[in-house]
N, CA, C and O atoms as a Tinker XYZ file with bonds, in Angstrom:
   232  protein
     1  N    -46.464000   24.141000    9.833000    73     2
     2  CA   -47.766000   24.353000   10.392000    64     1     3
     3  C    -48.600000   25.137000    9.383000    63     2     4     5
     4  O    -47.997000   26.024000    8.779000    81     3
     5  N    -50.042000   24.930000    9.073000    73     3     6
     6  CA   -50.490000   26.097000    8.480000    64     5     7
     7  C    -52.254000   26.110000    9.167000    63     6     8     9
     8  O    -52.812000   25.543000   10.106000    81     7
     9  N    -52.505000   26.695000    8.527000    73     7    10
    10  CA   -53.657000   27.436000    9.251000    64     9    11
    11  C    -54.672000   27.270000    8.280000    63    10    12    13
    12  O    -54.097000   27.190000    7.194000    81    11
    13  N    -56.129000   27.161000    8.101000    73    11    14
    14  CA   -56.638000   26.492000    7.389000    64    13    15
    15  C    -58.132000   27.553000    7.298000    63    14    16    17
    16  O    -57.458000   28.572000    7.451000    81    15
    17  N    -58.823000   27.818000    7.239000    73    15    18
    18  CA   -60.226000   28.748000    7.556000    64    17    19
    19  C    -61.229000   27.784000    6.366000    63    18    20    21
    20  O    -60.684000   27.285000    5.382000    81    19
    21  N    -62.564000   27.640000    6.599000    73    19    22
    22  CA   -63.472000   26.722000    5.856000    64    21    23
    23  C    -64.583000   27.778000    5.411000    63    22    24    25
    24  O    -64.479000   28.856000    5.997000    81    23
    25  N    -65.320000   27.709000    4.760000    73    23    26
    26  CA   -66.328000   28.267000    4.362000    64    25    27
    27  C    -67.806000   28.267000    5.392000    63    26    28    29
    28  O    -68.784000   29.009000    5.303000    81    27
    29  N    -67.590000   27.364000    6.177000    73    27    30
    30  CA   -68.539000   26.726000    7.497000    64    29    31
    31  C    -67.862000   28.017000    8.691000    63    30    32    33
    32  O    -68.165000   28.008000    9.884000    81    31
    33  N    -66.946000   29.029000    8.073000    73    31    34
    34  CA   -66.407000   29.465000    9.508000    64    33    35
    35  C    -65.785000   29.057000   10.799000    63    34    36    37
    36  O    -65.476000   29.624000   11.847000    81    35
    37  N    -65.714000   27.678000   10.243000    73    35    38
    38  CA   -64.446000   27.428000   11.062000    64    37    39
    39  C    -62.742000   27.526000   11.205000    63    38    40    41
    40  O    -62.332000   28.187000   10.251000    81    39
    41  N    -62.299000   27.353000   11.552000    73    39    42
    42  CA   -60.351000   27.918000   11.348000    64    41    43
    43  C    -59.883000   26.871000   11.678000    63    42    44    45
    44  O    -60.914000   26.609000   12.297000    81    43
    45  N    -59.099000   25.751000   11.898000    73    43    46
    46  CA   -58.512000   24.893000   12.434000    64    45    47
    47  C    -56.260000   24.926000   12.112000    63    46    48    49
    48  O    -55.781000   24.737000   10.994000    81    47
    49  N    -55.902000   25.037000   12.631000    73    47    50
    50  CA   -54.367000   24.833000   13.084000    64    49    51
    51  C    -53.759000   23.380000   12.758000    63    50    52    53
    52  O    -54.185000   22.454000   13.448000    81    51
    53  N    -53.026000   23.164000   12.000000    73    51    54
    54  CA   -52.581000   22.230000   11.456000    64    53    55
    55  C    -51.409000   21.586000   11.553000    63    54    56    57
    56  O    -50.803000   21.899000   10.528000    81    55
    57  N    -50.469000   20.578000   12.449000    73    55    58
    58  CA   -49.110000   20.366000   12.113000    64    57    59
    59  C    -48.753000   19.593000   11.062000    63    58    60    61
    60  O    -49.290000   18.487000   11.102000    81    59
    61  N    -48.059000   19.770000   10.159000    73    59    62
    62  CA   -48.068000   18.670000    8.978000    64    61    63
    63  C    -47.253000   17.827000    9.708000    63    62    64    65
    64  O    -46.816000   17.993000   10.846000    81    63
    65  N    -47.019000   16.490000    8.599000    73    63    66
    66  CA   -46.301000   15.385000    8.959000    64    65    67
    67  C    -44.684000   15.593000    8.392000    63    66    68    69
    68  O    -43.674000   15.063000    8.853000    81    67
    69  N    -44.784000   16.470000    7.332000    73    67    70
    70  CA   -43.788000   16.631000    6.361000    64    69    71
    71  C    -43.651000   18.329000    6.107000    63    70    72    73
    72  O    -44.473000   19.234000    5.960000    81    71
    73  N    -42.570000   18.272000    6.130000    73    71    74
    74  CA   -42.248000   20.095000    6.086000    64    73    75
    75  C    -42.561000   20.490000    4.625000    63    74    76    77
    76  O    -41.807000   20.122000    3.725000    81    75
    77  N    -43.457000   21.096000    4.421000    73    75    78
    78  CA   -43.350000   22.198000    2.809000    64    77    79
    79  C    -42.817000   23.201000    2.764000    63    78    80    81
    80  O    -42.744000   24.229000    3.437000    81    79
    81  N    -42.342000   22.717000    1.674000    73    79    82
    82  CA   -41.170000   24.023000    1.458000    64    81    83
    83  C    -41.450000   24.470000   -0.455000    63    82    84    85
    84  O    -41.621000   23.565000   -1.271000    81    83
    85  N    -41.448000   25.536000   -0.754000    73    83    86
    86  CA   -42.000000   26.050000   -2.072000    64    85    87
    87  C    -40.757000   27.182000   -2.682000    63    86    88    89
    88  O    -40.666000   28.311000   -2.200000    81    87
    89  N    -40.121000   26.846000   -3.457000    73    87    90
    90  CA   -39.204000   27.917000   -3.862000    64    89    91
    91  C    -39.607000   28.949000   -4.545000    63    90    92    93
    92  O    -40.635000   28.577000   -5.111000    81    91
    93  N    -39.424000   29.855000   -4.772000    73    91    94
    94  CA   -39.538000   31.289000   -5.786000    64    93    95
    95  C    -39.952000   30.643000   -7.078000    63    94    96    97
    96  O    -39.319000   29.629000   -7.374000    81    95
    97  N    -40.823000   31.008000   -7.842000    73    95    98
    98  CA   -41.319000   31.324000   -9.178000    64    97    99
    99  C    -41.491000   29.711000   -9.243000    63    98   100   101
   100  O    -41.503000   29.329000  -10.414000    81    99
   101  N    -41.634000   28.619000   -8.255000    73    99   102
   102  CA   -41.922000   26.868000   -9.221000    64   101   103
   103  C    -43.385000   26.709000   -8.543000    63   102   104   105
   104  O    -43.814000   27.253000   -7.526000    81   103
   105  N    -43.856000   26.027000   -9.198000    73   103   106
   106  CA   -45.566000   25.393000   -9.359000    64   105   107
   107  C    -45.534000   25.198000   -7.753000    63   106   108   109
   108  O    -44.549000   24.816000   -7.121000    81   107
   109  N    -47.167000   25.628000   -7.056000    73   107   110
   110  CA   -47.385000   25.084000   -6.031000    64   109   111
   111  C    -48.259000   23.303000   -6.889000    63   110   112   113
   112  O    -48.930000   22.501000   -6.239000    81   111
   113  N    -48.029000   23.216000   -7.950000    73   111   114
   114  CA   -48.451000   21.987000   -8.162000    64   113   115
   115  C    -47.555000   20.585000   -8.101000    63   114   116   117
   116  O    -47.305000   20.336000   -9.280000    81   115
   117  N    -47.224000   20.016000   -7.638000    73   115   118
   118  CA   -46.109000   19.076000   -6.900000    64   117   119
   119  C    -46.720000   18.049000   -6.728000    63   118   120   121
   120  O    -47.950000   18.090000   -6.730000    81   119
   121  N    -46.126000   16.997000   -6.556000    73   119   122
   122  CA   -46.547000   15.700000   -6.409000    64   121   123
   123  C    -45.560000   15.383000   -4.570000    63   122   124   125
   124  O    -44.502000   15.876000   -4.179000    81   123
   125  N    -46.443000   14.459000   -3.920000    73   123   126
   126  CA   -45.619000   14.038000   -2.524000    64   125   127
   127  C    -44.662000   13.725000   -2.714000    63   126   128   129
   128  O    -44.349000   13.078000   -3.713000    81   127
   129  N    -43.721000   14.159000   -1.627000    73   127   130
   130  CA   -42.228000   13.735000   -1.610000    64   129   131
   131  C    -42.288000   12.485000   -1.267000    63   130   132   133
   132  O    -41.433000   11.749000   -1.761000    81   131
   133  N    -43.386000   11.841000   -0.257000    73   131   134
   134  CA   -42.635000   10.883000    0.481000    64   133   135
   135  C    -44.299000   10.304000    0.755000    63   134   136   137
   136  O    -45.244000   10.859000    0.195000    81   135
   137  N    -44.512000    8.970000    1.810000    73   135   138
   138  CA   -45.542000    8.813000    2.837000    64   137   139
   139  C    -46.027000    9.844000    3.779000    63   138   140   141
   140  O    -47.187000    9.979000    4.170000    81   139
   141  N    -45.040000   10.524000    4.083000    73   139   142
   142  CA   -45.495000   11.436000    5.587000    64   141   143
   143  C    -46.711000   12.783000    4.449000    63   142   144   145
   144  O    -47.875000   13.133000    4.649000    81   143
   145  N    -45.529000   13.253000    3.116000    73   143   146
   146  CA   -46.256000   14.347000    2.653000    64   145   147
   147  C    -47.333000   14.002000    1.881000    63   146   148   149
   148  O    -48.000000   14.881000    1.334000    81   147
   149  N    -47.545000   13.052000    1.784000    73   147   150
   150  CA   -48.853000   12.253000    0.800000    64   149   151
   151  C    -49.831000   11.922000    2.018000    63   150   152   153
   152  O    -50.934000   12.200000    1.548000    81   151
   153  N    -49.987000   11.571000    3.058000    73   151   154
   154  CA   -51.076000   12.041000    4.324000    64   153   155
   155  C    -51.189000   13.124000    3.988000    63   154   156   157
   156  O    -51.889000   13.203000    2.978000    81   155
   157  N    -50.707000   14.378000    4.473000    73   155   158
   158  CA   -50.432000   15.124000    4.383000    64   157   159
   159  C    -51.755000   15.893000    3.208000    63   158   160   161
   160  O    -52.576000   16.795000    3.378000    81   159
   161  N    -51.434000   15.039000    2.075000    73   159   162
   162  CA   -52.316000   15.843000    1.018000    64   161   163
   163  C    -54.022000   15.309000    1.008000    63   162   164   165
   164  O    -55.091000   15.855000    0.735000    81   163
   165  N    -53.525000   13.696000    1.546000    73   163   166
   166  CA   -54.870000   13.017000    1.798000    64   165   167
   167  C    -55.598000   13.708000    2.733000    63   166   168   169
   168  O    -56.635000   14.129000    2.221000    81   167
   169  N    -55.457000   14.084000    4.211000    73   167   170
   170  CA   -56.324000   14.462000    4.993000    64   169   171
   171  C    -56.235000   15.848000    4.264000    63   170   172   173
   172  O    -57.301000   16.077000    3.692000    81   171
   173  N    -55.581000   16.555000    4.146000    73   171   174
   174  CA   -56.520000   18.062000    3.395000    64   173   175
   175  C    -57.497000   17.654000    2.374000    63   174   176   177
   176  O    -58.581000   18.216000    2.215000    81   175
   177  N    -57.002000   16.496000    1.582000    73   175   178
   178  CA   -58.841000   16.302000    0.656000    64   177   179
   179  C    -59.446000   16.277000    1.091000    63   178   180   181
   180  O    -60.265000   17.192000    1.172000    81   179
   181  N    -59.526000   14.660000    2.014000    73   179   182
   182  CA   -60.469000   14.554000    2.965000    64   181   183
   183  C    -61.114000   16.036000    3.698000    63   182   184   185
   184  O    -62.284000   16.207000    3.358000    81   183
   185  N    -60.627000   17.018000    4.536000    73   183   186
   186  CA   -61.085000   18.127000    4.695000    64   185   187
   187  C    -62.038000   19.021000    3.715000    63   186   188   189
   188  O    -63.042000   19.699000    3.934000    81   187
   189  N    -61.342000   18.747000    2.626000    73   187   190
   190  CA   -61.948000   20.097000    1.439000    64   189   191
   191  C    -62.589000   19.488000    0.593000    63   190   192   193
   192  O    -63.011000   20.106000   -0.385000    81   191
   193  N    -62.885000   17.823000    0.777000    73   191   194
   194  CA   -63.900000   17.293000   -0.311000    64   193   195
   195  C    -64.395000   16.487000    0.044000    63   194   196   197
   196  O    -63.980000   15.333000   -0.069000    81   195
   197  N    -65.892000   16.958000    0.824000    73   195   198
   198  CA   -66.329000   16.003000    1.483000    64   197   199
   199  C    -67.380000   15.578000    0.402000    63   198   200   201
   200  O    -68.537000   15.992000    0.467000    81   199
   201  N    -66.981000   14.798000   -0.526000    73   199   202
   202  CA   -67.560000   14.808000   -2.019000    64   201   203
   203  C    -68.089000   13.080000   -1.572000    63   202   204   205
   204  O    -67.252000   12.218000   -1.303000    81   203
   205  N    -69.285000   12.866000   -1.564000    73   203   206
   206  CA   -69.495000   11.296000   -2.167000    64   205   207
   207  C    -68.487000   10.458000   -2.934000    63   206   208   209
   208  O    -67.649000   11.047000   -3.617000    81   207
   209  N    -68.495000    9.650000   -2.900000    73   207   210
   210  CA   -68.162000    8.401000   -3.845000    64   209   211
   211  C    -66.440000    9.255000   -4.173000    63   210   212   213
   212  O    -65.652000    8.471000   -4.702000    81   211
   213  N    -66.136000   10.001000   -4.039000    73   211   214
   214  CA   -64.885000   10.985000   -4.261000    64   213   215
   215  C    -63.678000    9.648000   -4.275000    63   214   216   217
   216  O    -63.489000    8.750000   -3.455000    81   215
   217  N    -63.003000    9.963000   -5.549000    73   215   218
   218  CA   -61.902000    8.597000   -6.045000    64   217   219
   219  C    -60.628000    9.477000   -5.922000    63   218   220   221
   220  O    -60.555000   10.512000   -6.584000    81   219
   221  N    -59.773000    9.151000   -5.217000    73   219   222
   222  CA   -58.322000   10.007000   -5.114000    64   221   223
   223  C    -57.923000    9.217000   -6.706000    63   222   224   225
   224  O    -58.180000    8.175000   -7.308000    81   223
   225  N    -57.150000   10.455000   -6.885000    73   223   226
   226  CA   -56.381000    9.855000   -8.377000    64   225   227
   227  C    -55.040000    9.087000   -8.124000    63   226   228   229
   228  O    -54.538000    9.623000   -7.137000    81   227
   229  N    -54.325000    8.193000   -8.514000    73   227   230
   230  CA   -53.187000    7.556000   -8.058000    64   229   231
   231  C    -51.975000    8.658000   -8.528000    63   230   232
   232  O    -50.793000    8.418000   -8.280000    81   231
């Protein structure tokens, strides 16, 4: 689950699809494990970039 706060002041509560898990001292930069954790990263863009024409990178 995580918890999310926006710059608009809103907060919204989140269940992921896929459990994150982050070990001691390795990159929060990671690539999806799977389908479930790659939603997962899509709808948080979608959330945090509500950018025009915005191209996900493959």
């Amino acid at each position: 689950m995580g918890i999310l706060s926006f710059a608009d002041g809103r907060v919204e509560r989140w269940k992921w699809k896929w459990p994150k898990q982050f070990k001691k001292k390795q990159s929060y930069w990671k690539r999806a494990e799977n389908a479930a954790d790659l939603g997962d990263l899509r709808r948080l863009q979608q959330a945090i970039l509500p950018v025009p024409n915005f191209r996900v990178q493959p």
